[in-house]
C-alpha positions in Angstrom: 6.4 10.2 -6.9 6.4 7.9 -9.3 4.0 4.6 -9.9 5.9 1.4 -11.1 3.4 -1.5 -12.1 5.4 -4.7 -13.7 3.1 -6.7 -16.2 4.1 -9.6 -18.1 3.8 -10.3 -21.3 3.4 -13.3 -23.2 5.0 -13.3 -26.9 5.0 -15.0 -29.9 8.4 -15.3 -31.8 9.2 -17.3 -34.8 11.2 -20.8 -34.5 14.4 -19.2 -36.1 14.5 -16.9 -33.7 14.7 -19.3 -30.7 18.4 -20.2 -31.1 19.4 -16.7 -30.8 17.1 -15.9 -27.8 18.7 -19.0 -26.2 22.2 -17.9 -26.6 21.3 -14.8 -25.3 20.2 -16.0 -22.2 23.0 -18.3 -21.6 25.7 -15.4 -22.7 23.6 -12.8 -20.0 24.2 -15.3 -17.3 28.1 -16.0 -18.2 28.4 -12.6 -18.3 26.6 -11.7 -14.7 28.4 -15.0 -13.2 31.5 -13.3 -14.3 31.1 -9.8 -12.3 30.0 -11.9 -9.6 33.3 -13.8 -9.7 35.5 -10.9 -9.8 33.2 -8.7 -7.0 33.0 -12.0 -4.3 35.7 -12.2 -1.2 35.2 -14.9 1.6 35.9 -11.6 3.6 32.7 -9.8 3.5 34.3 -6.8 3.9 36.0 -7.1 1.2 33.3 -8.3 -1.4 33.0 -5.5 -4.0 29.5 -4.4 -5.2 30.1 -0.8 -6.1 29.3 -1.0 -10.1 31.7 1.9 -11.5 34.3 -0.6 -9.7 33.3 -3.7 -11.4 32.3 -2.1 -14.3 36.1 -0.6 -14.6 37.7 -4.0 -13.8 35.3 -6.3 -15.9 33.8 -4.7 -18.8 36.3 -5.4 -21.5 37.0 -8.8 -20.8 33.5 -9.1 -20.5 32.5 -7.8 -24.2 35.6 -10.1 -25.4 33.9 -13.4 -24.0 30.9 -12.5 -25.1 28.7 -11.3 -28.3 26.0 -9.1 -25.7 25.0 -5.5 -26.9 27.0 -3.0 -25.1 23.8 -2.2 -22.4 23.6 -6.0 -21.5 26.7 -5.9 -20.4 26.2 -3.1 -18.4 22.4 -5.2 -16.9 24.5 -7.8 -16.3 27.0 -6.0 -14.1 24.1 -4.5 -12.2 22.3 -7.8 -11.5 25.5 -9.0 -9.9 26.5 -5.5 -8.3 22.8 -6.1 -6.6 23.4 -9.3 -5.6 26.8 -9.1 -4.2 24.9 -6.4 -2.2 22.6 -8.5 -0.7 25.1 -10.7 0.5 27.4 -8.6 2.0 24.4 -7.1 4.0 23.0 -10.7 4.8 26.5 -11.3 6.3 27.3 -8.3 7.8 23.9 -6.1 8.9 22.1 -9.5 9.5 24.5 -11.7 10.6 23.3 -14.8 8.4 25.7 -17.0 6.4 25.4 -16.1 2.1 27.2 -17.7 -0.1 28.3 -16.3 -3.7 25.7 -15.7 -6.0 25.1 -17.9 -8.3 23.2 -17.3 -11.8 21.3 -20.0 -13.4 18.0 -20.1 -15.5 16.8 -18.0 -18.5 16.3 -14.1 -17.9 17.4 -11.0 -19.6 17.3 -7.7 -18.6 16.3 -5.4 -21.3 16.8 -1.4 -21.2 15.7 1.5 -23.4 18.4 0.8 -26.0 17.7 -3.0 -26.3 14.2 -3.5 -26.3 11.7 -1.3 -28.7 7.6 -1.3 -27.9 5.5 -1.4 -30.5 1.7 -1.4 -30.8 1.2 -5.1 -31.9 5.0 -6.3 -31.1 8.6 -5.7 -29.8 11.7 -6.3 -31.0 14.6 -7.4 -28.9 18.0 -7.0 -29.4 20.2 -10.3 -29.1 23.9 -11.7 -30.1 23.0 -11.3 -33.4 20.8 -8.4 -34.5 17.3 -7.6 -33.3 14.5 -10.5 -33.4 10.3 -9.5 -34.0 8.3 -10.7 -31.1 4.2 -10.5 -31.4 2.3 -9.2 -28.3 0.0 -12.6 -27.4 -2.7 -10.3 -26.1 -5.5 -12.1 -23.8 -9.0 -13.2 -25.7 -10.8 -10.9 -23.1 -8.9 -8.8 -21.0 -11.6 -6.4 -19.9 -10.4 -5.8 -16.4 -7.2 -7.4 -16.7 -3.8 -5.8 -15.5 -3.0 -6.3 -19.5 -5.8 -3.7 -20.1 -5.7 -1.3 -17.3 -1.9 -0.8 -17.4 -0.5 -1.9 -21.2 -3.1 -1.3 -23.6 -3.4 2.7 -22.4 -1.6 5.6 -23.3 -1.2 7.0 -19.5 1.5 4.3 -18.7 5.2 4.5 -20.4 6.8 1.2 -21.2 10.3 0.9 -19.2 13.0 -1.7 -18.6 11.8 -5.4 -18.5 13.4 -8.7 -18.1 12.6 -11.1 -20.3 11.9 -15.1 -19.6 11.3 -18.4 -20.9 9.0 -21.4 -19.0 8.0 -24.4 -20.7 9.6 -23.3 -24.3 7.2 -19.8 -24.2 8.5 -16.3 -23.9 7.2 -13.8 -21.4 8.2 -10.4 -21.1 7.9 -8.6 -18.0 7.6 -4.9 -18.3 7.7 -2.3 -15.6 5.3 0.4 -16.7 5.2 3.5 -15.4 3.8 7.2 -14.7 2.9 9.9 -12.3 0.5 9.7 -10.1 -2.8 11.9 -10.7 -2.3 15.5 -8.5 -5.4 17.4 -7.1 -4.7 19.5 -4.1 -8.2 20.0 -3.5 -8.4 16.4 -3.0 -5.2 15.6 -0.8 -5.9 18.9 1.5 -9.4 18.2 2.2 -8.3 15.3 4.5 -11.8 13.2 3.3 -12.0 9.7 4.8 -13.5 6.6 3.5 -14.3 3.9 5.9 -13.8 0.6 5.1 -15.3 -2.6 7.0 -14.3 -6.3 6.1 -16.1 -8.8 7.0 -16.2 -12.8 7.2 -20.1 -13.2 6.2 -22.5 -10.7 4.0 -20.3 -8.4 1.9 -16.4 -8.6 1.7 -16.4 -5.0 2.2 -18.6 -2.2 3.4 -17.7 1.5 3.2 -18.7 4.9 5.0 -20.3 5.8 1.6 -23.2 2.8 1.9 -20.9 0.6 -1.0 -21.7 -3.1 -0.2 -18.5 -4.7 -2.3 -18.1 -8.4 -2.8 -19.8 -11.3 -1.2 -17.8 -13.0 1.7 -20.1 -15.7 1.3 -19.8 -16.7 -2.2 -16.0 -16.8 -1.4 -16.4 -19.1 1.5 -18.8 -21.3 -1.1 -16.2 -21.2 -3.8 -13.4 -21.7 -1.1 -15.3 -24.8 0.4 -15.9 -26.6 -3.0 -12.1 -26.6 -3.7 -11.7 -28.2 -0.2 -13.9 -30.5 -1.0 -12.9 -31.8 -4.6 -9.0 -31.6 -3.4 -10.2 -33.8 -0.4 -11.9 -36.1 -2.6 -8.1 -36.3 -4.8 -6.3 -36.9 -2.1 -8.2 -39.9 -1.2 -7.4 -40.8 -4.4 -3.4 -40.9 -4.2 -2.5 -41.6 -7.7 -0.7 -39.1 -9.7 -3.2 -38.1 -11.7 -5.0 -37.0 -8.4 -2.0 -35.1 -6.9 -1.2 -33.3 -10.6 -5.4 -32.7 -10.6 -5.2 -31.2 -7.1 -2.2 -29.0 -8.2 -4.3 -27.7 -11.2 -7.5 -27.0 -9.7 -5.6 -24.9 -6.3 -3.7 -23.1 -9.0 -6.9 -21.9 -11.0 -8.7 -21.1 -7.5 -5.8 -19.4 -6.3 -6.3 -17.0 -9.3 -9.6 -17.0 -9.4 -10.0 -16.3 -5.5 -6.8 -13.0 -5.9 -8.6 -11.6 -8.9 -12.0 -11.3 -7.5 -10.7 -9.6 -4.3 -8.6 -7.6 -6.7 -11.8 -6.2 -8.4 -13.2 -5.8 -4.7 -10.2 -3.5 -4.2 -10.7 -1.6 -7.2 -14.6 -0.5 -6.4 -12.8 0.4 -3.1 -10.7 2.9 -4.6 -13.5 3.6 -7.1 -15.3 4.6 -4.5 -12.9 6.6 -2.3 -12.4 8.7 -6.0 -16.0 9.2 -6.4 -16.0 11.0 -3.1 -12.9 13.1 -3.5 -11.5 11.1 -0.6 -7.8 11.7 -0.1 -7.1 8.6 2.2 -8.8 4.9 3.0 -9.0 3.4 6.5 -9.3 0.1 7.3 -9.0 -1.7 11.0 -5.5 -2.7 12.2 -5.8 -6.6 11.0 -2.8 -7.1 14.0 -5.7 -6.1 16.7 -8.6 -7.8 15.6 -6.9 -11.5 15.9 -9.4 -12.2 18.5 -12.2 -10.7 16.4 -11.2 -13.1 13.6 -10.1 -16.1 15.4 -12.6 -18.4 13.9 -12.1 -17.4 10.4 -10.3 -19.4 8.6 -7.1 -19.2 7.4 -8.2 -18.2 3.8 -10.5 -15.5 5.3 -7.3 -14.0 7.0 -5.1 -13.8 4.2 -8.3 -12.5 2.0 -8.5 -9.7 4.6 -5.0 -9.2 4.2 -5.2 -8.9 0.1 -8.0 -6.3 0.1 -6.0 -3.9 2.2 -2.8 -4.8 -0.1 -4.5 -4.6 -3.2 -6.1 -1.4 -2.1 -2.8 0.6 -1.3 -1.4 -1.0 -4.2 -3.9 0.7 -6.4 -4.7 3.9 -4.7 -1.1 4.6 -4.9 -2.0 5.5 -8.6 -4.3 8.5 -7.2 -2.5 10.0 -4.4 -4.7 8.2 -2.0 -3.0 6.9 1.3 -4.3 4.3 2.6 -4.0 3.5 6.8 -5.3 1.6 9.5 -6.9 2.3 12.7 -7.5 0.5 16.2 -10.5 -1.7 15.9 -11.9 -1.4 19.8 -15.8 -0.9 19.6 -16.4 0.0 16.1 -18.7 -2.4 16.0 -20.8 -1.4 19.3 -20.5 2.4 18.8 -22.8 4.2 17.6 -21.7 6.4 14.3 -24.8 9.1 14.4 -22.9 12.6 14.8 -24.9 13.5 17.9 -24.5 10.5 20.1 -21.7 7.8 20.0 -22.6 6.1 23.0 -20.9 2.3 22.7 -22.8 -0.3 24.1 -22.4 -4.1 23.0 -26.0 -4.8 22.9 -26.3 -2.2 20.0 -25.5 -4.9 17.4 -27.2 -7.3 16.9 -26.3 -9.5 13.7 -26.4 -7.4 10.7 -29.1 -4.5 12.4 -27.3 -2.1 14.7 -30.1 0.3 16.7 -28.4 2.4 19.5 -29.8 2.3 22.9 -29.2 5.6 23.7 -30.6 8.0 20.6 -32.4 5.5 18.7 -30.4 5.4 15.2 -30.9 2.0 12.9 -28.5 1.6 10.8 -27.0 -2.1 9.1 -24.0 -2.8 11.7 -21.3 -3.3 9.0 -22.0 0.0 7.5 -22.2 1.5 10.8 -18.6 0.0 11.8 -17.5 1.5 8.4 -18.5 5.2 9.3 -16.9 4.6 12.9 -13.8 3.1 11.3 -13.5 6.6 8.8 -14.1 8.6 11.6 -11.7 7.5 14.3 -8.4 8.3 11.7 -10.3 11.3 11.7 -10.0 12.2 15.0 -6.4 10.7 15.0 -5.3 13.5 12.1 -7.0 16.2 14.1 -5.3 15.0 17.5 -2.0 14.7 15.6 -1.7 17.9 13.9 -1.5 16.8 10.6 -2.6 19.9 8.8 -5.3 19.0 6.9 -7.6 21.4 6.7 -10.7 20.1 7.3 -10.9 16.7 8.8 -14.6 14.5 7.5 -15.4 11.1 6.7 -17.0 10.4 3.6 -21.0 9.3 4.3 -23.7 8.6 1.3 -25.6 11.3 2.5 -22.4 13.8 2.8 -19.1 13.9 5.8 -18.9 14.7 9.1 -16.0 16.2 11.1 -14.2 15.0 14.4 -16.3 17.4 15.9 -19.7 15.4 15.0 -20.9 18.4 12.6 -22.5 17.5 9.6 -22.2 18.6 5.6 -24.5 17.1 2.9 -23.3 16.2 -0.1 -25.1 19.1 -2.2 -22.9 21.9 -0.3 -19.8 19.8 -1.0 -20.0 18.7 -4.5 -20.6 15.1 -4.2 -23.4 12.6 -4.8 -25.2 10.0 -2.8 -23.9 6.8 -3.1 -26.1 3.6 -3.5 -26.0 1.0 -0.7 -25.6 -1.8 -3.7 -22.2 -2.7 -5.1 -20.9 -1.5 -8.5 -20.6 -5.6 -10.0 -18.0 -7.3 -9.8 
């Protein structure tokens, strides 16, 4: 299987070169608009989106009407093959009304014989010969998508689309490669539990990782509410185009910190060899979460997105569990009795046996160890079934393995920073 990431690119290209991107983009879409044209039929049966047909019937007159390279012509047939597509399965799988698609704006889709990478620029082909564009690289891009996935050897540069906003030129590149292969590590069947959580940390795993801070997000979350509320009392424009700015920078500011949560998720499911990630089934702890806020909803949401997203790279899978009692259980391998009164804030110490552990990490090991117990009830034929603890795993069956007799490490109960 292989792993698509799409970054985007901002470049630098000289003034003389503008009139020739421009007429580029305006001769894509005539040429797309075109296919569509010829593929569209008020009968939806009859609209035609297979692209050897179009491509038969519109190619020629297409590279007469136009001055495109050879392969745009061909991008441009498949954007409208793919849109025509859409429709006719709007109308007739769905049942919804679509009318023909229309092209508008400034894109270009660029393949392998239209677009050459370079280390410090690209050069693009056009209506006229090839223009130079300069890579616009960010000041500091430690931790960026820009360095994890474009300025590294281990992803190929693909196809990419370019586009211009606001006079600039951005180039959006799929990048590409295999994902990394261990069968040790997707045999073993090793879980890592992962609780989220409103206050304290945003996450805590089985492993004793205490990622984020839930309440520095709420802080930052509340001081945008507050300034925007201020603006709004305001009412001029200046307030509203203030307001716009300010939700824009915390809206990236509030996805790339729960991005980097994410990431020491993973980080920390690789450190441990683990070949999958739990989290709770966000659909059945509504209740749990009712008082959250909207914000703290959706930023649940993101970790577990940006999560999958990225532990797609390793192999890792990444699934959700029911959430009843993971909180009031007790994870210690020789008890497990579940009473409510065994939490207590952030200290959990069970009735029953005695065990004092901090409740969030103790939800964490539960939550790792019921899709556990689900592989091993399901027959999924992993060999040996364990959820990933700072001390070492444990089976469905409650027995124990340190760490030394596996090959891993303790892990501290402080965050890597983020």
């Amino acid at each position: 299987m292989t792993v698509v990431r799409n970054i985007q690119v901002k470049l630098d290209v000289s003034e003389d070169a503008h009139s020739l991107l421009d007429e580029t983009f305006e001769q894509f879409r005539h040429a797309a608009q075109y296919v569509s044209e010829y593929g569209w039929d008020d009968d939806p049966t009859e609209i035609i989106d297979d692209q050897k047909q179009l491509n038969a019937a519109t190619y020629d007159e297409v590279r007469e009407l136009t001055e495109l390279h050879a392969n745009h012509v061909q991008s441009a047939r498949s954007l409208a093959s793919t849109a025509l597509g859409n429709c006719q399965d709007r109308i007739l799988d769905e049942g919804k009304k679509a009318s023909k698609p229309t092209f508008c704006g400034t894109v270009v889709v660029y393949g392998a014989r239209t677009v050459t990478y370079n280390d410090d620029h690209c050069t693009l082909a056009t209506v006229d010969g090839r223009v130079r564009a300069e890579y616009v690289t960010p000041y500091d891009d430690e931790g960026t998508p820009f360095a994890e996935y474009w300025s590294t050897d281990e992803w190929e540069r693909r196809e990419a689309t370019l586009h211009k906003r606001d006079g600039t030129y951005y180039l959006h590149v799929a990048v590409k490669k295999d994902p990394e292969t261990d069968a040790s590590t997707t045999q073993n069947g090793v879980v890592l539990g992962v609780d989220l959580n409103v206050d304290g940390s945003v996450a805590v795993t089985s492993t004793g990782a205490f990622l984020g801070n839930a309440d520095y997000l709420r802080h930052k979350r509340d001081g945008y509410e507050q300034r925007r509320g201020c603006l709004q009392q305001t009412g001029t424009r200046s307030a509203h185009l203030t307001i716009q700015s300010i939700g824009d920078r915390f809206a990236r500011w509030s996805e790339d910190y729960l991005h980097r949560v994410s990431k020491a998720i993973v980080q920390e499911a690789r450190r441990h060899d683990c070949s999958a990630i739990a989290f709770e089934d966000l659909e059945q702890i509504r209740e749990r979460i009712s008082n959250a806020s909207k914000f703290q909803q959706w930023a649940f949401r993101a970790v577990r997105q940006y999560t999958e997203y990225k532990a797609e790279e390793y192999g890792i899978l990444v699934d959700t569990v029911q959430p009843a009692y993971t909180s009031q259980r007790c994870s210690h391998s020789d008890c497990g009795f579940t009473h409510e009164d065994n939490r207590d804030g952030d200290g959990f110490e069970c009735l029953k046996c005695g065990k004092q552990l901090h409740s969030d990490y103790n939800a964490a090991r539960n939550i790792g160890w019921r899709l556990v117990q689900y592989w091993l009830k399901s027959g999924s034929g992993r060999a040996s079934c364990q959820v990933a603890l700072k001390s070492g795993t444990v089976n469905a069956n409650g027995e124990f393995s340190p760490a030394e007799s596996i090959g891993q490490s303790g892990s501290p109960l402080t965050s890597p920073p983020l």
